[in-house]
Structures are given as C-alpha cells and as structure tokens.
TITOR-135700 format. One line per 10 residues: number of its first residue (from 1); their letters; for each residue x, z, y of N, C-alpha, C. Coordinates in Angstrom, 2 decimals, m for minus. Atoms other than C-alpha are relative to their C-alpha. Layout:
// residues N
NUM = A = X Z Y X Z Y X Z Y  ...
***
This chain:
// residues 144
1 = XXXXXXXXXX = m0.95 0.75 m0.78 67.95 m60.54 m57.33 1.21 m0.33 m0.86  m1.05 0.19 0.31 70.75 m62.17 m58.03 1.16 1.27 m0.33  m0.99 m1.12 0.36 73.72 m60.34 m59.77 1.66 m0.06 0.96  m1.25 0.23 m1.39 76.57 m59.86 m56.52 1.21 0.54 m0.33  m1.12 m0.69 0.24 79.65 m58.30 m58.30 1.06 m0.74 m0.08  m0.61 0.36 m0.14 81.25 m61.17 m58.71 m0.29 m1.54 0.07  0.63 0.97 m0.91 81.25 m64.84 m57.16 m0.96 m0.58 m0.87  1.18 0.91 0.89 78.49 m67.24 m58.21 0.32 m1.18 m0.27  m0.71 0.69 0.39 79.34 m69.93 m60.19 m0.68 m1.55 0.95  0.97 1.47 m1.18 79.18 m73.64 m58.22 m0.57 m0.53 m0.33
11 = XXXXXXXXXX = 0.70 1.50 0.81 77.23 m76.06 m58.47 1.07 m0.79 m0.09  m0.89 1.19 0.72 78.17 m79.43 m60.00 m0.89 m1.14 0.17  0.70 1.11 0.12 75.13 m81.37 m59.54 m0.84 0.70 1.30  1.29 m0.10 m0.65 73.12 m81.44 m56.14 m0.19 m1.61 0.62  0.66 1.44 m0.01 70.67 m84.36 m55.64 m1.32 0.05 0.98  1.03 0.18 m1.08 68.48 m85.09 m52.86 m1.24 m0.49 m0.42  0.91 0.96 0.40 64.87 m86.29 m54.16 m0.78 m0.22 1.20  0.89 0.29 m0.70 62.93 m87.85 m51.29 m1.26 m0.19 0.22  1.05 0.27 0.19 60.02 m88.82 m52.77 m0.51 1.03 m0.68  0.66 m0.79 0.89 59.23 m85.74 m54.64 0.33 1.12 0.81
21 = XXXXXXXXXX = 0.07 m1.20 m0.80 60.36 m83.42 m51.87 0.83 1.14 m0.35  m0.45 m1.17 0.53 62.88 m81.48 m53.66 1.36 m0.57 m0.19  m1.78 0.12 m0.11 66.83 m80.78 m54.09 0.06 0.58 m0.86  0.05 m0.26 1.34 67.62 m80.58 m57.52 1.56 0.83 m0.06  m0.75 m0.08 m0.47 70.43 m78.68 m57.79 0.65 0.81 m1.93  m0.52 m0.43 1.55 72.95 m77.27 m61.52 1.16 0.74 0.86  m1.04 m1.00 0.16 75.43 m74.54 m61.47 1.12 m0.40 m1.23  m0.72 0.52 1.19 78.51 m74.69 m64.14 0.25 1.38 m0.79  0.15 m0.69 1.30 77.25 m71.64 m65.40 m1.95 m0.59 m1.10  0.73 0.47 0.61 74.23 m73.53 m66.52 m1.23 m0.16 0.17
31 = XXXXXXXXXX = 1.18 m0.12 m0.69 71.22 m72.46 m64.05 m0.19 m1.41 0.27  0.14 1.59 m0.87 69.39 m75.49 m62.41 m1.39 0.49 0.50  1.22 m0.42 m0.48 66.71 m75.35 m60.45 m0.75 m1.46 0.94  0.32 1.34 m0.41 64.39 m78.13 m58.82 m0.74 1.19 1.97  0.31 m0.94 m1.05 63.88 m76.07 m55.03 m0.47 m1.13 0.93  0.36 0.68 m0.36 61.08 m77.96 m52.81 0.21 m0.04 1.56  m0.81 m0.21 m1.92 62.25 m78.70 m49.00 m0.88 0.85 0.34  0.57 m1.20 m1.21 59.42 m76.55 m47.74 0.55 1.01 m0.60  m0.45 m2.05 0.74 60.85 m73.01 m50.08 1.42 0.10 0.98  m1.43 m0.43 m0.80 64.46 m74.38 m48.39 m0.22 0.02 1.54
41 = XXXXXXXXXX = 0.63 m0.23 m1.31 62.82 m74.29 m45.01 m0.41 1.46 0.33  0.58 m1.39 m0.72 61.19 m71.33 m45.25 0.76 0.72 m0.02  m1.16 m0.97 0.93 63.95 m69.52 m46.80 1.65 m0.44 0.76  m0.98 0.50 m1.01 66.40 m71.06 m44.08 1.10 1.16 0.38  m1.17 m1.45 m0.83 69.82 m68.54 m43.25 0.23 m0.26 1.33  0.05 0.14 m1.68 69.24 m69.64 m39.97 m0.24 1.48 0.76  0.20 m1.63 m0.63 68.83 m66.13 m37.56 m1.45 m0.79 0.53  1.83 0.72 m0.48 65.73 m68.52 m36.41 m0.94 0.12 m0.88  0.49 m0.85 0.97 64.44 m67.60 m39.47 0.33 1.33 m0.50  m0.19 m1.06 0.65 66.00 m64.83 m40.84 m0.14 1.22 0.96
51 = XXXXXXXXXX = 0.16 m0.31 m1.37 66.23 m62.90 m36.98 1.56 0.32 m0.69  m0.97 m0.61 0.22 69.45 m60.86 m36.80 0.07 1.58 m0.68  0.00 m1.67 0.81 68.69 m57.59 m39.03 m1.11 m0.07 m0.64  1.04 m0.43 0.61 66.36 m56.37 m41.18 m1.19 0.35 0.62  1.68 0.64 m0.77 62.52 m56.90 m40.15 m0.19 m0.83 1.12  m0.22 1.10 m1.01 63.74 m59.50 m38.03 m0.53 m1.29 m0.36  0.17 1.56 0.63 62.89 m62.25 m40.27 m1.54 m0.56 0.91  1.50 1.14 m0.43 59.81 m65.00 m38.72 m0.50 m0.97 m1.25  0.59 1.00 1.15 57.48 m66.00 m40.81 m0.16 m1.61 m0.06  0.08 1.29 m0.49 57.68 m69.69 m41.11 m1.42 m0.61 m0.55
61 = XXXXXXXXXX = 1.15 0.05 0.37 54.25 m71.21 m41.25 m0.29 m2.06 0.29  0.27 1.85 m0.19 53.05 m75.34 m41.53 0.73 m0.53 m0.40  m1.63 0.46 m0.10 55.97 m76.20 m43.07 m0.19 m0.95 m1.93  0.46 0.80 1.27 54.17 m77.95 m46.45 0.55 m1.08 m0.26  m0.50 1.41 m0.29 54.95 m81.04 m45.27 1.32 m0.89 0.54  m1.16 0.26 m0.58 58.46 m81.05 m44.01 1.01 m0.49 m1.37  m0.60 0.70 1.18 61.24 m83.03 m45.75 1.36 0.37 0.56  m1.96 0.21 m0.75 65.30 m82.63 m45.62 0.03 m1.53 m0.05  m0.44 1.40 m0.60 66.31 m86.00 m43.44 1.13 m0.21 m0.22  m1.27 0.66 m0.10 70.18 m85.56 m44.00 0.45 1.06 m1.11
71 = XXXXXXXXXX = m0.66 m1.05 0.98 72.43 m83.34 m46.20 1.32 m0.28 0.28  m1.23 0.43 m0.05 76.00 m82.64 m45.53 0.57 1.29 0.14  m0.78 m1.56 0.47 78.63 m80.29 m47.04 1.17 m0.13 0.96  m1.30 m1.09 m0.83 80.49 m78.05 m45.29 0.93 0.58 m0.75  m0.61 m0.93 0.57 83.79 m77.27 m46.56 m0.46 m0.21 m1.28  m0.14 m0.14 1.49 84.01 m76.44 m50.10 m1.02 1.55 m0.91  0.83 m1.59 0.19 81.32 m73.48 m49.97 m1.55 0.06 0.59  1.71 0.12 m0.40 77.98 m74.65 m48.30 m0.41 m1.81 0.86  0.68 1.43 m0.52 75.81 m77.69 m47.25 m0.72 0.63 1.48  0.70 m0.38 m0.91 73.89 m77.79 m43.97 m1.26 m1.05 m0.34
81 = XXXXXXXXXX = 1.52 0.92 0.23 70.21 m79.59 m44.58 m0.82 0.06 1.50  0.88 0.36 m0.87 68.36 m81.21 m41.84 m1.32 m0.44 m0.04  1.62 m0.09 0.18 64.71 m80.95 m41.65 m0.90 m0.90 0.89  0.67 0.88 m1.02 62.06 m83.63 m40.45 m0.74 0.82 1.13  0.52 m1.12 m1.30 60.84 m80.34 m38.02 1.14 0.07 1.18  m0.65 0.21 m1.03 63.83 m81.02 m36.07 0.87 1.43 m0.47  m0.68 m1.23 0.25 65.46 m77.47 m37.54 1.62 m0.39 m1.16  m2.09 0.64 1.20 69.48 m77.96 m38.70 0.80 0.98 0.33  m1.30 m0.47 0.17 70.70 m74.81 m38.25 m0.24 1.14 m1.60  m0.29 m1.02 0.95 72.03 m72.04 m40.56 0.73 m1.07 m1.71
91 = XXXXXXXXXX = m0.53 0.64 0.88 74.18 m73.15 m43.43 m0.03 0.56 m1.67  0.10 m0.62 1.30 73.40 m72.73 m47.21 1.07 m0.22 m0.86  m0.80 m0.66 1.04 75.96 m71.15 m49.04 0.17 m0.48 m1.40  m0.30 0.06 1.93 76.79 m71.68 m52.84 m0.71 1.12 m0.27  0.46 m1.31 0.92 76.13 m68.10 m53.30 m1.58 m0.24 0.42  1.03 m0.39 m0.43 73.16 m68.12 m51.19 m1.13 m0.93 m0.53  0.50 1.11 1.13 71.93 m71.51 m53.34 m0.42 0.48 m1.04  0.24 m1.06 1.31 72.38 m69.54 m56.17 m1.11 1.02 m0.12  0.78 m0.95 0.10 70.59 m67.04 m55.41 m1.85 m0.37 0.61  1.73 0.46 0.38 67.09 m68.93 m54.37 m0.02 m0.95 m0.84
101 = XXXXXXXXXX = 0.84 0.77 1.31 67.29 m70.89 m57.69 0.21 1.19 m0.83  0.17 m1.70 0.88 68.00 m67.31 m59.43 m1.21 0.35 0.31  1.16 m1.05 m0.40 65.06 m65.81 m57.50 m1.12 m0.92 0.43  0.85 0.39 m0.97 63.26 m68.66 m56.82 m1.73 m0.05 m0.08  1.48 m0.33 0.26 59.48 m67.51 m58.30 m0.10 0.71 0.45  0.35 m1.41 m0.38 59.72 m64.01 m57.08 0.03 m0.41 1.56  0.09 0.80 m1.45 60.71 m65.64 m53.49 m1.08 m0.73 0.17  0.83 0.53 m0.26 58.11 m67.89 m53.40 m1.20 0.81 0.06  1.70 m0.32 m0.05 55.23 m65.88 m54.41 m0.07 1.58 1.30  0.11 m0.91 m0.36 56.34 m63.15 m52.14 m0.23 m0.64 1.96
111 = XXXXXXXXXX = 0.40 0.89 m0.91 56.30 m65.99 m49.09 m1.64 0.03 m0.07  1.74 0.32 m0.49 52.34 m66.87 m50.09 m0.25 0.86 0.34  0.88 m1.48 m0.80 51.91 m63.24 m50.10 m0.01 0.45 1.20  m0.04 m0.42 m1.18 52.96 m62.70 m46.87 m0.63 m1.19 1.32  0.79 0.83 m0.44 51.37 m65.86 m45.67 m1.38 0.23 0.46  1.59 m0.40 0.06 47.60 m64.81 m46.92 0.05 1.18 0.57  m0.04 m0.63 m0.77 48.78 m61.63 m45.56 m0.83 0.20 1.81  0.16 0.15 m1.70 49.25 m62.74 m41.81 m1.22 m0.92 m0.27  1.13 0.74 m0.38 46.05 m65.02 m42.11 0.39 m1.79 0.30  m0.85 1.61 m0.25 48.58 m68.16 m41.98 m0.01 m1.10 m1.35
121 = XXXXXXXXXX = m0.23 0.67 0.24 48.89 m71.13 m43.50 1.37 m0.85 m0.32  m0.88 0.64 m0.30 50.95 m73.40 m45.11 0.08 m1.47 0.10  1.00 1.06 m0.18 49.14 m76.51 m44.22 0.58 m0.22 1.69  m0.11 m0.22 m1.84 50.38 m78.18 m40.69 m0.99 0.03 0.67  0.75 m0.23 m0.92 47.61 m78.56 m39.30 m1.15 0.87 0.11  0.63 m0.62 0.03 45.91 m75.61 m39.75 0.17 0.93 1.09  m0.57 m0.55 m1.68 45.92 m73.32 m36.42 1.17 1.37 m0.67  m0.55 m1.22 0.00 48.45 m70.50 m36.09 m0.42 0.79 0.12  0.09 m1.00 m0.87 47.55 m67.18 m35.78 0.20 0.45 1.23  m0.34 m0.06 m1.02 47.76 m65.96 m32.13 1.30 0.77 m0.10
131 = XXXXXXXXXX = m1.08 m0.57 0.35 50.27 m63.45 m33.51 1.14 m0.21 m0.69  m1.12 0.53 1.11 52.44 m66.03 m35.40 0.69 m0.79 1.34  m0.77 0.78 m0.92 53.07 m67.97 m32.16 0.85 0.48 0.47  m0.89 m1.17 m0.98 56.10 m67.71 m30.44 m0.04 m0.28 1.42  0.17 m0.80 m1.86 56.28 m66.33 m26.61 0.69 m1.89 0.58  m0.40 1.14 m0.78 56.55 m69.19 m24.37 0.88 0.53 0.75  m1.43 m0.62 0.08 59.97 m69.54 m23.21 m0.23 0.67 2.21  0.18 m1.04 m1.02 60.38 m67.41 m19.89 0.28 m0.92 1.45  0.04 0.98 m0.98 60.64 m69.71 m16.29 0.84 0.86 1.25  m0.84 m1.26 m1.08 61.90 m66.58 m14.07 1.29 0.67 m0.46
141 = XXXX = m0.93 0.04 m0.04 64.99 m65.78 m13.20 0.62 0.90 m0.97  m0.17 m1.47 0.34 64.91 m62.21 m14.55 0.28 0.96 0.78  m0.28 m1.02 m1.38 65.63 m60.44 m10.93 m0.79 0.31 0.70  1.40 m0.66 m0.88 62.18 m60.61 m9.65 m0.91 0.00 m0.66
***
C-alpha cells in the first residue's frame, strides 16, 4: 500500500479517455497511471461499495463495460466520476487516487480473485450469483 505518513503528492494531469475507457491520471511526484473506468467502479469510496466498516465492502460484479459519463472536481482535493450504471456517489480523493495508481496491480488482481472466488463475473451479461444479488428492497412498514 501506499506510503500514509505524509500527504500524497497531487496530481497535475487528469484526462478523461472515452474511447479507451480509462482516466489517465500524473502526480508531481512523478507516478502516472492509466486506471480503466471499470477498476474506478469497482474500487468506488462510495459506502455502496465499500459498506460502512470492515467486511462490509460488496463485491461489484458486470461492471466490464461501464464508462465514466461526467467528471467534476470537488474543491481542491477530490473529483466525483459519474458512471454509465447510473452510480455517482462517493468522492475520489487525491490521496485515495494516489493510492489506486500506487496499488493499482495488487488491487486489481485481488478483485479477479475474489470474483473467480464468488463464481462471478465481470462480463454484464453473465448471471449473478444468487448470493451476489441484492435483497429486494422491503414494501412493509416494519410494524407488522
């Protein structure tokens, strides 16, 4: 992982590629990294991904094919990226940038692994597991 002792240096160059599916992105200590919308999807600081604590995280699955539709910085410290899945929350950080183009092989391969793991896919139209779906949302009140 990334080294956290002290801040991470900014970027200076981020670039949207549309046609190639990826957000190219340089630091001005000299990293760069080419990170493909599905790794920033899956890898989302959303709590919809991540949950709220440790083993909370949801695996995100079908997501091969998804593209960032918008891009827009927040402030002087993170972007928010909007996804053709309709998903726009959670906001990526500088540091937190940093740190999936620092980590971003060991991240990835630890995603397939847990992919082939659960029996999932990252192909949309391949079925979900019954155990990847989530709970249909609830219709009762909660009192009876």
């Amino acid at each position: 992982m990334a080294d956290h002792s002290s801040p991470p240096p900014m970027p200076v160059a981020i670039t949207l590629q549309q046609r190639s599916r990826v957000l190219e992105i340089s630091f001005e200590d000299g990293l760069s990294a080419q990170l493909s919308h599905e790794f920033l999807r899956v890898y989302s600081p959303s709590a919809e991904v991540r949950g709220h604590g440790k083993g909370q995280e949801v695996l995100q699955v079908g997501k091969q094919e998804v593209s960032i539709t918008d891009i827009e910085q927040i402030g002087n410290y993170a972007v928010k990226l909007v996804f053709s899945d309709g998903h726009d929350s959670g906001l990526y950080s500088w540091s937190y940038l940093y740190e999936l183009a620092h980590d971003h092989d060991a991240l990835w391969a630890t995603y397939l692994q847990q992919l082939a793991a659960e029996g999932a896919s990252r192909d949309p139209a391949a079925p979900v597991p019954p155990h990847l779906r989530p709970a249909p949302p609830s219709t009762g009140c909660g009192k009876h």
